[in-house]
N, C-alpha and C positions, 0 to 999 in steps of 0.2 A: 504494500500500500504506500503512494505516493503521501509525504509531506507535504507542510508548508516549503522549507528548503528546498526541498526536490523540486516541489514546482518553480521555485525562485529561480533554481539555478538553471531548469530547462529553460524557463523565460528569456532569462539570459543568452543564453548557449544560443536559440532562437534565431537574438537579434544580429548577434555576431561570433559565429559556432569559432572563428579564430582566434580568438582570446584567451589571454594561459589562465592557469589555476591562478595564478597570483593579481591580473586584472579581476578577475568576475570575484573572486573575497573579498577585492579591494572594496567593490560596485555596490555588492551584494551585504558586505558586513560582514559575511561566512568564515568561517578561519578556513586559511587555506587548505589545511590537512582535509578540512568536513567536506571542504568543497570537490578537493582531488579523492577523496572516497567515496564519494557520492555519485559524482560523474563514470566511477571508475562500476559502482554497483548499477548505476542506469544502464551504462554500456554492455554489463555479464546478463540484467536482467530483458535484455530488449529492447527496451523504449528506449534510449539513441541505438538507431542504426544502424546510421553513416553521417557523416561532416562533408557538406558539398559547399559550392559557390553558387554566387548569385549572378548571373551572368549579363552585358547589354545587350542584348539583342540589337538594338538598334545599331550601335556601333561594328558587329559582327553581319551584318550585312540581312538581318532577317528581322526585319522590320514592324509586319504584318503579324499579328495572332489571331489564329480562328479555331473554333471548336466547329468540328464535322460534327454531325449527327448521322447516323448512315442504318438503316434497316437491310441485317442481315439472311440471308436464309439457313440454320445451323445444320439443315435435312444434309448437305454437300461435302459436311466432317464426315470423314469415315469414307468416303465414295471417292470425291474428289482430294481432300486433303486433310489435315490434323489441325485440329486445335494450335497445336505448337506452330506450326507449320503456317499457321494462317497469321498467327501475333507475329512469326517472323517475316512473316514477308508485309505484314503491314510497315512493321517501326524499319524495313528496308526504302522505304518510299521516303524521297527527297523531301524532308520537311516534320516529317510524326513526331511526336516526341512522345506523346503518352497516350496508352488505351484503355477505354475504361470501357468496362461490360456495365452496360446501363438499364433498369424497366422502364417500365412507360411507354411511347410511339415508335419511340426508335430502339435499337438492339446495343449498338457501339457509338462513344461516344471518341473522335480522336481529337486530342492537341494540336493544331501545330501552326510552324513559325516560316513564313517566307519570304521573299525577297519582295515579291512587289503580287499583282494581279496575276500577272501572267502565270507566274510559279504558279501558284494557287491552281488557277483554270487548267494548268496540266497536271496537277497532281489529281484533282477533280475527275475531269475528262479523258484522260486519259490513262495514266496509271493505275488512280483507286478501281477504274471500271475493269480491268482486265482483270482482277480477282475474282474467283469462280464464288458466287451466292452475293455478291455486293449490289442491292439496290438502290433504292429512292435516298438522296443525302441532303440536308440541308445546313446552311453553315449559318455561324455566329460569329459575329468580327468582334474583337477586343477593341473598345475604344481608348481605355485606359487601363494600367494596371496598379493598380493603387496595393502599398503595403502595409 
């Protein structure tokens, strides 16, 4: 069971997972030891992870975010291809970053980040359609990403 502390220090960790044991005690009030055995039992227990970055997009050349929504047909696992098999060759297409199996009207929901329209309208029309059971898609453009 999660603490007060715990929660403090994942909050932390959060906003800036780059931080040593000796800034976040500093931030946090935490003695350092509590703090480095604390992150050290988050870590054995699960909840962290991984420690990643926060990246620009914009600056890396992928400007655009949109979330596909795409109705799949699942009946073409097993005949045409595997489960595994189908997540891999989604996150192989120019731009996916993340999939998510979703309920409600649509089946899959995918991430992703592109260069401009065009990118977009080939990964759309051309790419995602050649995947066997991929239907009806409709997208959602990010206008802001607030954190």
């Amino acid at each position: 069971m999660l603490d007060k502390k715990d929660l403090i220090i994942l909050d932390t960790l959060k906003h800036n997972a780059k931080w040593s044991t000796y800034k976040i005690a500093k931030k946090t009030l935490i003695p350092i030891t509590t703090v480095h055995n604390r992150i050290k039992k988050l870590e054995k227990a699960g909840i962290i992870k991984q420690y990643t970055v926060i990246l620009d997009h914009q600056k890396l050349g992928r400007g655009i975010t949109a979330y596909v929504l795409v109705h799949y047909n699942v009946s073409v696992w097993g005949k045409e291809t595997t489960k595994e098999n189908f997540r891999k060759n989604l996150l192989l297409l120019p731009g996916v970053e993340e999939i998510k199996y979703i309920t409600g009207e649509y089946d899959i929901m995918l991430k992703v980040r592109v260069k401009d329209m065009e990118e977009l309208n080939n990964l759309l029309l051309t790419n995602l359609r050649k995947i066997p059971g991929i239907g009806q898609t409709n997208s959602i453009f990010v206008l802001e990403d607030v954190k």
